[in-house]
Backbone of each chain as ProteinMPNN parsed JSONL, in Angstrom:
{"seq_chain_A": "XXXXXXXXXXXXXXXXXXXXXXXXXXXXXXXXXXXXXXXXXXXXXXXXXXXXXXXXXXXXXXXXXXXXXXXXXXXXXXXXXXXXXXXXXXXXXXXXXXXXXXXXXXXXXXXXX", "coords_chain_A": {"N_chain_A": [[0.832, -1.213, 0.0], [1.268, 1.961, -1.141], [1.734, 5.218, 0.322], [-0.553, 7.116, -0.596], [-1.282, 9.526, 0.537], [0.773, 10.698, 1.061], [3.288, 13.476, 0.961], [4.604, 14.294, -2.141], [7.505, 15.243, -2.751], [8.879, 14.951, -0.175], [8.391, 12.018, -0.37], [10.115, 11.198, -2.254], [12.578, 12.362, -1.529], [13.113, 10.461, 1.031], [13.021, 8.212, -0.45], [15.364, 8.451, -1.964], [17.157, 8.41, -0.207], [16.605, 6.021, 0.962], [17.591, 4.272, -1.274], [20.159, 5.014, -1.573], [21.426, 3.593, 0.883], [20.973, 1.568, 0.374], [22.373, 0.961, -1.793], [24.943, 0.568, -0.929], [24.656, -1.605, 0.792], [23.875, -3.571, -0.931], [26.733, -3.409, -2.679], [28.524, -4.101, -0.539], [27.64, -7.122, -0.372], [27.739, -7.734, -3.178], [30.74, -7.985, -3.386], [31.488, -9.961, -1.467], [30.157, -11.952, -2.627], [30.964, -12.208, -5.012], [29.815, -11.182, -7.62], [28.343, -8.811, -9.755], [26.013, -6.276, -9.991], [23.35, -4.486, -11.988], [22.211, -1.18, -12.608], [19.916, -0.786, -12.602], [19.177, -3.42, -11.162], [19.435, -2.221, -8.678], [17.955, -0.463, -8.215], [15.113, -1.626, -8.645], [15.367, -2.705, -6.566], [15.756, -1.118, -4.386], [12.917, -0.351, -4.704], [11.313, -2.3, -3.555], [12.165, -2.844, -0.909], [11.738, 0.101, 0.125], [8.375, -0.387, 0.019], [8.599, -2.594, 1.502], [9.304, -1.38, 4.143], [7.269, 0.479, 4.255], [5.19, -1.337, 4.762], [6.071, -2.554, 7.343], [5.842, -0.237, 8.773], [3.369, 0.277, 8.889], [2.586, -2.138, 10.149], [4.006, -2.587, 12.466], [2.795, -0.597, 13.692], [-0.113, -1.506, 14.209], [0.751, -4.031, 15.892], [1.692, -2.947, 17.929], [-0.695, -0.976, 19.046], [-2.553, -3.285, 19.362], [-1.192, -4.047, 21.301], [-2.222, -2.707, 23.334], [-0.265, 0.045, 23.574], [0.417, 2.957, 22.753], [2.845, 3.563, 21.477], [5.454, 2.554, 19.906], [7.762, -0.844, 20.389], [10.71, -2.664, 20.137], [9.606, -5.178, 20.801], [7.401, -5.196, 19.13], [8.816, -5.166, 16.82], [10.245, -7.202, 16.302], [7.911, -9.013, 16.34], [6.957, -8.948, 13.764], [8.513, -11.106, 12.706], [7.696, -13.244, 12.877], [6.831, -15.803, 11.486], [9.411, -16.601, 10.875], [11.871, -18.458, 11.941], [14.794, -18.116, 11.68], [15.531, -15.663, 11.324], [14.092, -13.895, 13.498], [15.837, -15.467, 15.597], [18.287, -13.745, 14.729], [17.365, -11.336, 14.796], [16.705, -10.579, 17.267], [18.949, -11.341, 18.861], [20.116, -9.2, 17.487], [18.974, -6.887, 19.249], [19.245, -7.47, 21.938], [21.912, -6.857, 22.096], [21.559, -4.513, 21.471], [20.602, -2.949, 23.798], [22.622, -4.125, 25.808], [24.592, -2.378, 25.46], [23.31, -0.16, 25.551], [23.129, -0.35, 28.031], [25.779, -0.336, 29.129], [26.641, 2.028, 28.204], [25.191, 3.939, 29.564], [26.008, 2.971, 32.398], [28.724, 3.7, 32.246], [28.844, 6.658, 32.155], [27.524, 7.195, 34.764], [29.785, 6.514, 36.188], [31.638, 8.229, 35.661], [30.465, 10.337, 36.41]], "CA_chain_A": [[0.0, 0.0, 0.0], [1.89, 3.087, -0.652], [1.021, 5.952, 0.735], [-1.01, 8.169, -1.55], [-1.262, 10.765, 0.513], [2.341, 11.248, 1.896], [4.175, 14.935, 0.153], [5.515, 13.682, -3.366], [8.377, 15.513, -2.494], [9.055, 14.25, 0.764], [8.602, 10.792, -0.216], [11.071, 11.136, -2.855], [13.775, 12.345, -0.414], [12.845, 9.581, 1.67], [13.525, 6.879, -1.792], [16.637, 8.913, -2.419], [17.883, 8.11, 1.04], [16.678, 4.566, 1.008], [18.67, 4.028, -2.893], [21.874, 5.09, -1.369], [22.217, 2.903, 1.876], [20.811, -0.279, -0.716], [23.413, 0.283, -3.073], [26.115, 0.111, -0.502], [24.592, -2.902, 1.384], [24.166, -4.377, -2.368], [27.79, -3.574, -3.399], [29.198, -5.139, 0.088], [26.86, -8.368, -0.544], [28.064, -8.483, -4.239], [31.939, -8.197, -3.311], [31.543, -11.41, -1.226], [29.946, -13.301, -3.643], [31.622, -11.838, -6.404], [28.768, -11.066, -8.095], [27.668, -7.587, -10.053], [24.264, -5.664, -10.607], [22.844, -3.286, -13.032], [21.715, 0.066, -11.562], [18.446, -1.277, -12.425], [18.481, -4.16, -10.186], [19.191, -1.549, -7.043], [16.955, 0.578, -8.34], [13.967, -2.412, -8.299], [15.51, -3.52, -5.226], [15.351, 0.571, -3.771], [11.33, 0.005, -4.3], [10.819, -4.023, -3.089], [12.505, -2.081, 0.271], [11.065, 0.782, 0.376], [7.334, -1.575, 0.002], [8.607, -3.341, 2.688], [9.292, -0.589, 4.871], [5.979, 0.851, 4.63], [4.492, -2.659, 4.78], [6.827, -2.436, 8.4], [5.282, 0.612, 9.753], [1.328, -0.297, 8.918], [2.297, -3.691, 10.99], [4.23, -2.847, 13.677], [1.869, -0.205, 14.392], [-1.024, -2.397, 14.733], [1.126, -4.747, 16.879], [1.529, -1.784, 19.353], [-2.313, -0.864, 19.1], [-3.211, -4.145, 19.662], [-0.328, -4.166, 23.031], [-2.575, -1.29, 24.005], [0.229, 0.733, 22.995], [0.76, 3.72, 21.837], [4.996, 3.552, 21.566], [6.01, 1.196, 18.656], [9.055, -0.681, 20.504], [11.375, -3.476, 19.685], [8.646, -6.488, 20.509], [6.582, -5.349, 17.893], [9.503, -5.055, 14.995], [10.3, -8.611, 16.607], [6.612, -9.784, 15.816], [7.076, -9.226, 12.463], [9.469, -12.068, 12.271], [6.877, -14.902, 13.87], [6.877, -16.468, 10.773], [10.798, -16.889, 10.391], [12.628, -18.749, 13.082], [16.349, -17.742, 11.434], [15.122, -14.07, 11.231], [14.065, -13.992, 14.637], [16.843, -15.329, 16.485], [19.709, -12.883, 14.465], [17.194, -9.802, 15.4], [16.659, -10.852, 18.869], [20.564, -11.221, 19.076], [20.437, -7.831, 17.571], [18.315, -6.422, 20.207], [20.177, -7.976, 23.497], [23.32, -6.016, 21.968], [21.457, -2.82, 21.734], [19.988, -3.106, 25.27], [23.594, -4.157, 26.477], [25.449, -1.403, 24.536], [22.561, 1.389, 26.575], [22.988, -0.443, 29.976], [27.128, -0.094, 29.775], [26.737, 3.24, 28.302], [24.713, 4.272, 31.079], [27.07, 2.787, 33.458], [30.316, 4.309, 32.466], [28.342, 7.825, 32.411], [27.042, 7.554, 36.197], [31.035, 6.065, 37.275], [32.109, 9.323, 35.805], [29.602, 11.749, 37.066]], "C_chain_A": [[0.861, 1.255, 0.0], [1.206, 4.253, -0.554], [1.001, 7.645, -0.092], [-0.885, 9.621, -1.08], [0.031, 11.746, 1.448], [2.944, 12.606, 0.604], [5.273, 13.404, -0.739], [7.388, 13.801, -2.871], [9.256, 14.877, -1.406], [9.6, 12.472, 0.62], [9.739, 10.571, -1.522], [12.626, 11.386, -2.141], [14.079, 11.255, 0.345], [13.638, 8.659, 1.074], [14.664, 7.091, -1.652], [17.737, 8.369, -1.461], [17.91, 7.012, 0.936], [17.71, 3.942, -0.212], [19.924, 3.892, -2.408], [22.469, 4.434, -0.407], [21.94, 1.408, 0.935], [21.879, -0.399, -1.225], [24.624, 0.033, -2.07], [25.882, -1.157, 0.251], [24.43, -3.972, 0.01], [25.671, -4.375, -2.974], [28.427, -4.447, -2.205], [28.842, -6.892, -0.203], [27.753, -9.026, -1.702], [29.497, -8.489, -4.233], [32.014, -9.662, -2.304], [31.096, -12.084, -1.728], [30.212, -13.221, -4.752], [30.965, -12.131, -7.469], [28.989, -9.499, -8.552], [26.357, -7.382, -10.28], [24.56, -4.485, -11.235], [22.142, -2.252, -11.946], [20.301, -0.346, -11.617], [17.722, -2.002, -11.439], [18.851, -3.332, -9.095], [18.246, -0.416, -7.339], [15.337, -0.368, -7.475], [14.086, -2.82, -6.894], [15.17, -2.391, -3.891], [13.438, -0.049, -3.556], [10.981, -1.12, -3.681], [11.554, -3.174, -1.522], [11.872, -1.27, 0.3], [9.412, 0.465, 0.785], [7.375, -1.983, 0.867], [8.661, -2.354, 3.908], [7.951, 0.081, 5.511], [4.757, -0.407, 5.005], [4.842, -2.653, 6.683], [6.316, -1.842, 9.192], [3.964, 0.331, 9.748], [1.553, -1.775, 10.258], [2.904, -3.613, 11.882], [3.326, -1.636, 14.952], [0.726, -0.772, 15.175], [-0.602, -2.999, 16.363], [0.816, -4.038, 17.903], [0.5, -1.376, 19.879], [-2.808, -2.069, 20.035], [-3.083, -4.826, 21.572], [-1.547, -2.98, 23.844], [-1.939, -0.19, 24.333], [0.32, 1.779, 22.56], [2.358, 3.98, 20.885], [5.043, 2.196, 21.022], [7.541, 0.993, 19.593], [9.517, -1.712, 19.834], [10.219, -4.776, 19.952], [8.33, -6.473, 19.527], [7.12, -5.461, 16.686], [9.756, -6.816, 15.066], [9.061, -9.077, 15.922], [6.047, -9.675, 14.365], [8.222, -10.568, 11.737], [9.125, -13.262, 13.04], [6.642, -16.2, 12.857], [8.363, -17.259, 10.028], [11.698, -16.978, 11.594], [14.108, -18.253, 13.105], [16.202, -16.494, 11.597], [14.994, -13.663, 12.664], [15.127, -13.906, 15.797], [18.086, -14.333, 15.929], [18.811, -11.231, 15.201], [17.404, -9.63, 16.688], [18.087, -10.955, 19.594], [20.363, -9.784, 19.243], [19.774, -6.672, 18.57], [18.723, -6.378, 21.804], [21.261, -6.986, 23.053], [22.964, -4.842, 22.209], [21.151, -2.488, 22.699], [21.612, -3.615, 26.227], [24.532, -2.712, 25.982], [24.779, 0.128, 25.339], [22.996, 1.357, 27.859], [24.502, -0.075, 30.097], [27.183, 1.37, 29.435], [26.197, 4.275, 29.681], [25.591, 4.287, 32.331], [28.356, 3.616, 33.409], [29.896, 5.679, 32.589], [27.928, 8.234, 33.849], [28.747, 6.965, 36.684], [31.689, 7.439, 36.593], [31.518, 10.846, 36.177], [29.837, 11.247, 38.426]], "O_chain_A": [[1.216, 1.663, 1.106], [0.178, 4.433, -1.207], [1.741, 8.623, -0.203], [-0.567, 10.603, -1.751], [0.129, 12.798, 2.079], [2.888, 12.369, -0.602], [5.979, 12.438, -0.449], [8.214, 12.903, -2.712], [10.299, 14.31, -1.731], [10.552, 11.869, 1.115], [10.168, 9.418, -1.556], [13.596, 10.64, -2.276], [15.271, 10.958, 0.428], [14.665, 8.217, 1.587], [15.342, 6.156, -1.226], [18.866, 7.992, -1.775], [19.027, 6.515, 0.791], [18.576, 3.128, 0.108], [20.694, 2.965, -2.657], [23.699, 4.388, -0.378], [22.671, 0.418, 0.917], [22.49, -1.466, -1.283], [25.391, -0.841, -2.476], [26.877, -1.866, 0.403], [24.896, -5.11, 0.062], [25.921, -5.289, -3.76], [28.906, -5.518, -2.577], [29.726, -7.749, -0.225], [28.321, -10.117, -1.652], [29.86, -9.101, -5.237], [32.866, -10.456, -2.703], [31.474, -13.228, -1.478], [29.81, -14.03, -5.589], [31.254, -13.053, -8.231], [29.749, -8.841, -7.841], [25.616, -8.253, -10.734], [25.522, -3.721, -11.161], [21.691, -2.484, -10.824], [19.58, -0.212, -10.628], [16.611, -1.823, -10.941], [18.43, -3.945, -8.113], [17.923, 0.44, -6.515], [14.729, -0.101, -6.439], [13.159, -3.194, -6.176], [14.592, -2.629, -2.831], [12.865, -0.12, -2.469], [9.979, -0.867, -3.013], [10.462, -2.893, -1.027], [10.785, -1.743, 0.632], [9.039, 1.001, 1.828], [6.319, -1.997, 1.499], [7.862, -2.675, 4.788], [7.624, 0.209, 6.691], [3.632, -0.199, 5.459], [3.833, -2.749, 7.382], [6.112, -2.329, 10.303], [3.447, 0.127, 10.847], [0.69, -2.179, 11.038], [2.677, -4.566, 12.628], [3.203, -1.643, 16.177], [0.543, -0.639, 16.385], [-1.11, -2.756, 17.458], [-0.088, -4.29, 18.7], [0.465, -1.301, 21.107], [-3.32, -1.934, 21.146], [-3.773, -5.395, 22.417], [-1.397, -2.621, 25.012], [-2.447, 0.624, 25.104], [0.314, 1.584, 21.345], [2.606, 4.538, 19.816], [4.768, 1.102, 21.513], [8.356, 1.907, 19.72], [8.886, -1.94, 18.801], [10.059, -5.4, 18.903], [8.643, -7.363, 18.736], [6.495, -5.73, 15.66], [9.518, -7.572, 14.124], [9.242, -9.581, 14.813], [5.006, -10.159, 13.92], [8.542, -10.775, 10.567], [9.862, -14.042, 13.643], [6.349, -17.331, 13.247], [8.446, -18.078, 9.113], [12.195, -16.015, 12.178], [14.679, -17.994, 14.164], [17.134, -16.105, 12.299], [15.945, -12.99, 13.062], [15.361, -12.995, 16.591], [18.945, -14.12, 16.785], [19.355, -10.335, 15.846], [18.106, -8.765, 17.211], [18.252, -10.663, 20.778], [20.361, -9.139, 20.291], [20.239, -5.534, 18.504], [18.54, -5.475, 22.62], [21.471, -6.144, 23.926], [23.608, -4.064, 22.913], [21.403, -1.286, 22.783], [21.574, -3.368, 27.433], [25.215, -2.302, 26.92], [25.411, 1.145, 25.627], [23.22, 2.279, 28.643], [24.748, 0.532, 31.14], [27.736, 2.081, 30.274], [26.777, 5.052, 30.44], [25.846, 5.237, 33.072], [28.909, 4.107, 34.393], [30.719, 6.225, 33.323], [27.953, 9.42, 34.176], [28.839, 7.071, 37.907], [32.588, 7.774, 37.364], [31.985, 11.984, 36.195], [29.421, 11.879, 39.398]]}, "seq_chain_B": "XXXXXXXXXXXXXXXXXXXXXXXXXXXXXXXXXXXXXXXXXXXXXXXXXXXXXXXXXXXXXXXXXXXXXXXXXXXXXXXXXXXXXXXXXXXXXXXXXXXXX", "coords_chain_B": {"N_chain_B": [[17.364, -22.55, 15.467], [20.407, -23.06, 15.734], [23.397, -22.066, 16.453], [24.523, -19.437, 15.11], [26.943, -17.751, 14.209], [28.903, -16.544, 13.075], [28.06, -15.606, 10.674], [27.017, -12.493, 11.042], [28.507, -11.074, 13.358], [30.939, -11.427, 13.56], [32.334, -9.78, 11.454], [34.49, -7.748, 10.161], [34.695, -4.838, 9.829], [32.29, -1.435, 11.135], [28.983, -2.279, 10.281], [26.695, -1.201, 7.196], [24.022, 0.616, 7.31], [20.554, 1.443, 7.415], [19.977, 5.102, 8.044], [18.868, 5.846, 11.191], [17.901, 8.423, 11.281], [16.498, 8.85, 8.795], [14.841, 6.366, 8.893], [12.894, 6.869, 11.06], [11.793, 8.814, 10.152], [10.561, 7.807, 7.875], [9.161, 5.736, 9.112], [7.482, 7.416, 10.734], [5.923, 8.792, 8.762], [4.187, 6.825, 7.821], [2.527, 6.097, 9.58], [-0.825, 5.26, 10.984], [-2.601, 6.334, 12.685], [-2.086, 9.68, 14.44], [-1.537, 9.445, 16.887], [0.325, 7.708, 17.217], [3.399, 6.931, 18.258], [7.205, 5.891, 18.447], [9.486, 4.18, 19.437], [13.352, 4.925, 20.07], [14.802, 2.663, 20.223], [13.736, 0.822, 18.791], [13.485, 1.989, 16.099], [16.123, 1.388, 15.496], [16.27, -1.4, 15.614], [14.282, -1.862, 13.868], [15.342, -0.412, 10.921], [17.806, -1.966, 11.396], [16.657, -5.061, 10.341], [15.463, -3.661, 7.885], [17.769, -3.692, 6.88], [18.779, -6.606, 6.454], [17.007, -7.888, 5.118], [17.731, -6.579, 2.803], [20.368, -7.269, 2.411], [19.551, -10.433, 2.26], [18.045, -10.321, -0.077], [19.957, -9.937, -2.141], [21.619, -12.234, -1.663], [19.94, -14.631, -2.409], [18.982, -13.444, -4.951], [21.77, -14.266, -6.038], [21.498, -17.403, -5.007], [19.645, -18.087, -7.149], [20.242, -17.58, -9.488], [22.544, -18.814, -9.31], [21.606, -21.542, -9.178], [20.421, -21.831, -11.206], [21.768, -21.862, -13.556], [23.895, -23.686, -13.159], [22.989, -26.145, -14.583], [23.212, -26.058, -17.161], [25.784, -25.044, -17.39], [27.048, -27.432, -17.069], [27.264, -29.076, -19.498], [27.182, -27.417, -21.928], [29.946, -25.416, -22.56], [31.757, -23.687, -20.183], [30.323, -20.188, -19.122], [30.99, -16.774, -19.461], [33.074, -15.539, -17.183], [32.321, -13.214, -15.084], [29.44, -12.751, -13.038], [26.492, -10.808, -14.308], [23.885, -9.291, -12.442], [20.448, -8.672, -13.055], [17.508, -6.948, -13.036], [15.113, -8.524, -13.061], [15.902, -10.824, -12.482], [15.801, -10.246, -10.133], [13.144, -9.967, -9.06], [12.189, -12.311, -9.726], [12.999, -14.024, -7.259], [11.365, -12.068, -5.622], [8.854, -12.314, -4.586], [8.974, -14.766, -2.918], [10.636, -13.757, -1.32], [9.542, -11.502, 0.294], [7.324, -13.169, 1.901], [8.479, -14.519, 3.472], [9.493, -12.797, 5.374]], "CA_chain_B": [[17.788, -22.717, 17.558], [21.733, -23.195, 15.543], [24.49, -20.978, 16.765], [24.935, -18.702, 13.737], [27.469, -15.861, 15.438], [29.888, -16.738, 12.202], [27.124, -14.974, 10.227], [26.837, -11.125, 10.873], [29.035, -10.44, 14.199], [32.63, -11.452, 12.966], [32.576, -8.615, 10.052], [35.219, -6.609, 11.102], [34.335, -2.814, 10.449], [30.93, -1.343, 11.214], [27.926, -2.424, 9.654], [26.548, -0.32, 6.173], [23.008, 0.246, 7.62], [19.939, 2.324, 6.78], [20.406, 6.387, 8.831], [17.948, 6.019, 11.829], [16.799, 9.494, 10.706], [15.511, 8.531, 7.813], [13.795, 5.173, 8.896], [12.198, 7.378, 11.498], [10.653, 9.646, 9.252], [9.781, 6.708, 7.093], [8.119, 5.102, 9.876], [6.366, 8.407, 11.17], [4.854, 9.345, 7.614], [3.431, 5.66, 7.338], [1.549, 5.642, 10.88], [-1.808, 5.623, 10.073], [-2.549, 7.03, 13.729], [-1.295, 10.394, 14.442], [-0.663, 9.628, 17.971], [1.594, 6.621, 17.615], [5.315, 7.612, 18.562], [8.321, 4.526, 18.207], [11.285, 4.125, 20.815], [14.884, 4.903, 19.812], [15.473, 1.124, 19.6], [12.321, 0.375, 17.302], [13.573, 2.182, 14.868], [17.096, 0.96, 15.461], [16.163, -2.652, 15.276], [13.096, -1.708, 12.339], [16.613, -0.49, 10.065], [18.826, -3.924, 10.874], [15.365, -5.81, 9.934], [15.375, -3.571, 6.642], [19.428, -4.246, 6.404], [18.962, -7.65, 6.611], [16.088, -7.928, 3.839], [18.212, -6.003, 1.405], [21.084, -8.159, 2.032], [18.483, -11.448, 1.845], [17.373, -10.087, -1.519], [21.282, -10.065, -3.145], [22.271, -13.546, -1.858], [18.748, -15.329, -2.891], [19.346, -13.739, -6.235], [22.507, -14.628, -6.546], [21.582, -18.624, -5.209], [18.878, -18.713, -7.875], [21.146, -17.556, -10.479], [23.859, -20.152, -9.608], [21.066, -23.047, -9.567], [19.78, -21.887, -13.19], [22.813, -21.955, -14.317], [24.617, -24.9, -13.267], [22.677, -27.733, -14.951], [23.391, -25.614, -18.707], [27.375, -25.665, -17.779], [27.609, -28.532, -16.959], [26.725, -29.748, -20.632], [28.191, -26.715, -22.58], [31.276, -24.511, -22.268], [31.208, -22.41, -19.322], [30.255, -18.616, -19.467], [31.558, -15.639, -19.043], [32.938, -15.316, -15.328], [31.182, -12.167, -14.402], [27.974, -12.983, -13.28], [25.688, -9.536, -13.638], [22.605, -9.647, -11.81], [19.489, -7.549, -13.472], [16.071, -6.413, -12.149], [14.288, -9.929, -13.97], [16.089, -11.592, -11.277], [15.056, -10.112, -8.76], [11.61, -10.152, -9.698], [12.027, -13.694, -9.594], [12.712, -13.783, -6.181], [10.701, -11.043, -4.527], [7.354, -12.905, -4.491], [9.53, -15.357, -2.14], [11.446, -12.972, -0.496], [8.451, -10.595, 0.926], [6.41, -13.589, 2.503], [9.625, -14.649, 4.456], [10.1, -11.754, 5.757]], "C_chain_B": [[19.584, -22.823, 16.91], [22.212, -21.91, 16.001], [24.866, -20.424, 15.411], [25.688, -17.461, 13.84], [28.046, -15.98, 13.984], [29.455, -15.355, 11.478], [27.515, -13.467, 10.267], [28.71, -10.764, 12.073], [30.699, -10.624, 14.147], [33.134, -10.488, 12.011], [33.318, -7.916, 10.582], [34.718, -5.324, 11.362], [32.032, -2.916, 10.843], [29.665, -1.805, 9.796], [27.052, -1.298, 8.758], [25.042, -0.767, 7.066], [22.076, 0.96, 7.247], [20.441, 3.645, 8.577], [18.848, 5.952, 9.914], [17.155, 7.266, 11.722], [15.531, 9.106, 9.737], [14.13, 7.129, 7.934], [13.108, 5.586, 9.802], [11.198, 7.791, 11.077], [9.66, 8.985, 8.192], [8.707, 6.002, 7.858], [6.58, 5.852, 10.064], [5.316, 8.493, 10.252], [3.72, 7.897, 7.468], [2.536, 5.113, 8.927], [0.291, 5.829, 10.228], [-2.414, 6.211, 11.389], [-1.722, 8.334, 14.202], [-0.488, 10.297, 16.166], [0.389, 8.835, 18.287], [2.951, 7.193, 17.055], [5.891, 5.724, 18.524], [9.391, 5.012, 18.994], [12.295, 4.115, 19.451], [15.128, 3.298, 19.025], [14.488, 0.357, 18.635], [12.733, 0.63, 16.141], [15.244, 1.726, 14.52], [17.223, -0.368, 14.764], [14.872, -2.566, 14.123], [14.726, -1.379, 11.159], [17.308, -1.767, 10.141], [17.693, -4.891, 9.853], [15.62, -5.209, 8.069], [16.902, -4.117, 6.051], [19.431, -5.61, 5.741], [17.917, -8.449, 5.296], [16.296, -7.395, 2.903], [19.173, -6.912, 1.16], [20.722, -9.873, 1.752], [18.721, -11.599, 0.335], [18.674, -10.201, -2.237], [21.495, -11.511, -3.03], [21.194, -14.195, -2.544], [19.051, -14.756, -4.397], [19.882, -14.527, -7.049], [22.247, -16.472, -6.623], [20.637, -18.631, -6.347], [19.997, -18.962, -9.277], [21.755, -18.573, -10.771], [22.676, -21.125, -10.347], [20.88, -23.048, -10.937], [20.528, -22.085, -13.794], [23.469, -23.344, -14.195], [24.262, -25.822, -13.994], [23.092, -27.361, -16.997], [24.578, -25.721, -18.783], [27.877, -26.439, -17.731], [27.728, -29.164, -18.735], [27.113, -28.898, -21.859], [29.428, -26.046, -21.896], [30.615, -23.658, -21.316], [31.427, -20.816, -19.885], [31.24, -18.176, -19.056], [32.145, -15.491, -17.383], [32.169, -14.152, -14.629], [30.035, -12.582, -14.288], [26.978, -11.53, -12.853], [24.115, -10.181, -13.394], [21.506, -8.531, -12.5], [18.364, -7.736, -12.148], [15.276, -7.955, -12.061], [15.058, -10.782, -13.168], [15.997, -11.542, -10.213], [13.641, -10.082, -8.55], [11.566, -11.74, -9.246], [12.124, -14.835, -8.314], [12.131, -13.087, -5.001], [9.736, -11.747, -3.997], [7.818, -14.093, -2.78], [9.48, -14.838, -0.253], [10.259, -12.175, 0.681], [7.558, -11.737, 1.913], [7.251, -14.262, 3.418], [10.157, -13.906, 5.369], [8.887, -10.395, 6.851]], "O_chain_B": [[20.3, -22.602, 17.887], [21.571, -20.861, 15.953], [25.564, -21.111, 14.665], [25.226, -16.342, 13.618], [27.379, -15.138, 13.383], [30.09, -14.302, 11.54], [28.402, -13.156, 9.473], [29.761, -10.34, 11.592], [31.493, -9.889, 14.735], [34.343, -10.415, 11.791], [32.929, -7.325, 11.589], [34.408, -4.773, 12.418], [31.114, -3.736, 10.821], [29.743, -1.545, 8.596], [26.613, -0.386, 9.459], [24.793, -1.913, 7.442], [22.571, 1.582, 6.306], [20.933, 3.314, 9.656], [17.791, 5.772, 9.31], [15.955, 7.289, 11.994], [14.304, 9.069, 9.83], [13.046, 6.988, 7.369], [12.179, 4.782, 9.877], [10.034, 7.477, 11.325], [8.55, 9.329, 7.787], [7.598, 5.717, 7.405], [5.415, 5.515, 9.855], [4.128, 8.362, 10.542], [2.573, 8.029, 7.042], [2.083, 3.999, 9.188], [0.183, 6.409, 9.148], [-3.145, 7.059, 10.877], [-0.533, 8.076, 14.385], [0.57, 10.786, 16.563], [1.192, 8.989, 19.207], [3.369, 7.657, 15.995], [5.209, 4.7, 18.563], [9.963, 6.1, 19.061], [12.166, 3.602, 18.34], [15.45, 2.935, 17.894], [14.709, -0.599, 17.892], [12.552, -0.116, 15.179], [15.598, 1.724, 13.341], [17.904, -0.606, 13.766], [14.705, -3.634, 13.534], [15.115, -2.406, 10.603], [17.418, -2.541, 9.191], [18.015, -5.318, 8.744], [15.877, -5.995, 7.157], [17.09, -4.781, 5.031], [19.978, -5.794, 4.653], [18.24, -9.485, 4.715], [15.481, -7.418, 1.981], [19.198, -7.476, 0.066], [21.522, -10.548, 1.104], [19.285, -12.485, -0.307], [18.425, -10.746, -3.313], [21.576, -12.155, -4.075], [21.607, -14.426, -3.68], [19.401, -15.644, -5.174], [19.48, -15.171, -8.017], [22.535, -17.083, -7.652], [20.895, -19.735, -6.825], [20.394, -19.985, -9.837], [21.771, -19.211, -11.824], [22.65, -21.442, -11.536], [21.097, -23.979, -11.712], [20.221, -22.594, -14.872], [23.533, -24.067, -15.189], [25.181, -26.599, -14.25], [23.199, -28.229, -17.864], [25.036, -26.278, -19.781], [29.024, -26.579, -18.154], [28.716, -29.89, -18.848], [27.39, -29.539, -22.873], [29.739, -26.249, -20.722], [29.523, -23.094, -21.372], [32.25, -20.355, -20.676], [32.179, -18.716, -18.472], [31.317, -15.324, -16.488], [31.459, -14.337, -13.641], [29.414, -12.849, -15.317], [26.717, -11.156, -11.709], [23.478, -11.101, -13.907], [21.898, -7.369, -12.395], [18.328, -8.267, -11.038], [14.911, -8.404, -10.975], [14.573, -11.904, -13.314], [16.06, -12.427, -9.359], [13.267, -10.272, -7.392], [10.798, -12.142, -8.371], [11.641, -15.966, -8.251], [12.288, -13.345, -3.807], [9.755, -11.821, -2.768], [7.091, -14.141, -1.787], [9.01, -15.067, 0.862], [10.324, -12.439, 1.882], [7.0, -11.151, 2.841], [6.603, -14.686, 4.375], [11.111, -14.216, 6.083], [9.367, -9.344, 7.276]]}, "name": "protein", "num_of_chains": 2, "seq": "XXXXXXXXXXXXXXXXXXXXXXXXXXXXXXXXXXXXXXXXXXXXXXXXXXXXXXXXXXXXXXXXXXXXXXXXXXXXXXXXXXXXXXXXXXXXXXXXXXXXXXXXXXXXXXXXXXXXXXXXXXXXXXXXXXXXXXXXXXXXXXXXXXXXXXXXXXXXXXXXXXXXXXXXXXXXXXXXXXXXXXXXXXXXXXXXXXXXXXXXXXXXXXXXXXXXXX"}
């Protein structure tokens, strides 16, 4: 569903942004498998992301709604990945790191105050 | 339930990821509620999630590619070594890719 009534403009800035972190997570990808693409395929690949993104926010909103929620947090980006056990456990990794990475920051900030 | 650390957390430098600005603002514009707000780490871990579904979408290309290919070199002369990837292959995995995800 994209969203008709989001500023053209806007959502073009938005694309522009999304295009340019694809192509560098597409050029690291294709230097380990020593592989190339056509600007085309990061172009198609820019909108199959972008799609998904907005597909992302419609559903983890809900989730949060449904928590009785208002504050989209990390469960709900989690509960988009109930259908993919490998997906799951690398986010859920990635989630313990970011929650350890706040709690030591935290810490070394109150042992020097 | 496998131990898969090999995977992402051995890469030496930092991780190419999407700008938490931007996947903010991406998020915000696509609420369909004006009062729903997203934590710091929502949108932290909503970007790896998109990271991780861009880099998905290159290797799955690339395995289809190989498979299509192998059973034709085996039986003629092999190609070209470059293998470029177009759009028409990714196409060919999206339909996949999106309900996995």
């Amino acid at each position: 569903m994209p969203s008709a009534d989001m500023d053209p403009e806007l959502q073009n800035r938005l694309k522009s942004a999304v295009w340019y972190t694809v192509g560098k997570i597409v050029d690291e990808a294709c230097e380990s498998l020593g592989v190339n693409v056509t600007p085309q395929y990061t172009a198609a690949l820019t909108e199959l992301v972008y799609a998904q993104a907005v597909t992302l926010a419609t559903d983890i909103e809900s989730f949060a709604w449904h928590a009785k929620r208002k504050t989209v947090n990390t469960d709900d980006v989690l509960m988009m990945c109930r259908r993919n056990e490998g997906l799951k456990d690398v986010l859920e990794e990635f989630v313990e790191e970011l929650e350890e990475r706040k709690r030591s920051a935290k810490a070394s900030k109150a042992g020097h105050n | 339930m496998s131990d898969s650390n090999s995977d992402d957390s051995d890469s030496d430098s930092v991780q190419v990821t999407f700008p938490a600005k931007t996947i903010a603002r991406l998020l915000a514009e696509n609420f369909t509620r004006p009062e729903t707000r997203v934590s710091a780490s929502a949108v932290e871990t909503a970007a790896e999630y998109l990271r991780i579904f861009t880099r998905e979408a290159v290797w799955r290309t690339e395995g289809a590619l190989k498979a299509a290919e192998a059973p034709v070199s085996a039986s003629s002369a092999p190609s070209s070594r470059a293998r470029i990837m177009e759009a028409s292959d990714l196409e060919k995995i999206a339909g996949t890719l999106v309900l996995d995800f």
